[in-house]
Every structure is written in structure tokens, then in C-alpha cells.
N, C-alpha and C positions, 0 to 999 in steps of 0.2 A: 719303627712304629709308622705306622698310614694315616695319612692325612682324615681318613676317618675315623679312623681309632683316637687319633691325637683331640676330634672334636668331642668325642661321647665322655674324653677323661673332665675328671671332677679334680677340679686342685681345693687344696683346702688350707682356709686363710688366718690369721690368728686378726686381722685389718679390716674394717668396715669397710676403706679405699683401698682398693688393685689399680695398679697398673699393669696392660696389656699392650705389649707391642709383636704379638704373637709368636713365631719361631721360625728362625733361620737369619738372624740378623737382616741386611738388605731385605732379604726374599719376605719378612715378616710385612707388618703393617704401620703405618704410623702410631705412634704411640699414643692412648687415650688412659684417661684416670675415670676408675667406676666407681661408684658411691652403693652399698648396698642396701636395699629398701629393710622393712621391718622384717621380713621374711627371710633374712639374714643370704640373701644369692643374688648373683647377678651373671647375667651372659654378654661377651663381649659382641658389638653387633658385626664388626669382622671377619672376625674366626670362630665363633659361635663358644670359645672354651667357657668350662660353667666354672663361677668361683663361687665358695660355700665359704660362711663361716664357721668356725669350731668351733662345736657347742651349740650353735645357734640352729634355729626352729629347721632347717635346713640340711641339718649334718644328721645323715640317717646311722654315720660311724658312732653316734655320739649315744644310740636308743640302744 
């Protein structure tokens, strides 16, 4: 996968709070914890990857 492909993917989360420390172990990013707003998503500011809740207003897998 390409590093631009790896940003457009959507993970999906069962967790109001992710943590991201991106991918590649070292090569990744310092590790941050993300809180998601009401709108049930959040983008990490690092590696741009989008995390969704399941179910929530955000998960278009969900409609």
C-alpha cells in the first residue's frame, strides 16, 4: 500500500479514544490519543489517517 493510499484509508473503531502512532514502528510517529467530537471522527494531525466510529453519524458503512 502507498503512503497515499494508507492516508485516504478509513479505519473503523468500536472506541470514542484511538490511538495513533502511525505505521512502520520507528519510521511511524510519536504516539498521540484522539478523543472523537460528536460527529463521531477524528483525523490524526501526523499521518492525516481518518478514524470513524461504528455506527456513529460518520460510518457511511453503517447507512
Amino acid at each position: 500500500m502507498t503512503q497515499d493510499a494508507d492516508k485516504a484509508a478509513i479505519i473503523l473503531t468500536d472506541d470514542h479514544r484511538v490511538a495513533c502512532s502511525g505505521e512502520g514502528g520507528a519510521l511511524g510517529h510519536p504516539r498521540v490519543f484522539l478523543e472523537m467530537g460528536l460527529d463521531g471522527e477524528v483525523v490524526c494531525g501526523y499521518c492525516d489517517r481518518h478514524y470513524v466510529l461504528k455506527g456513529g453519524p460518520a460510518d457511511k458503512s453503517a447507512r
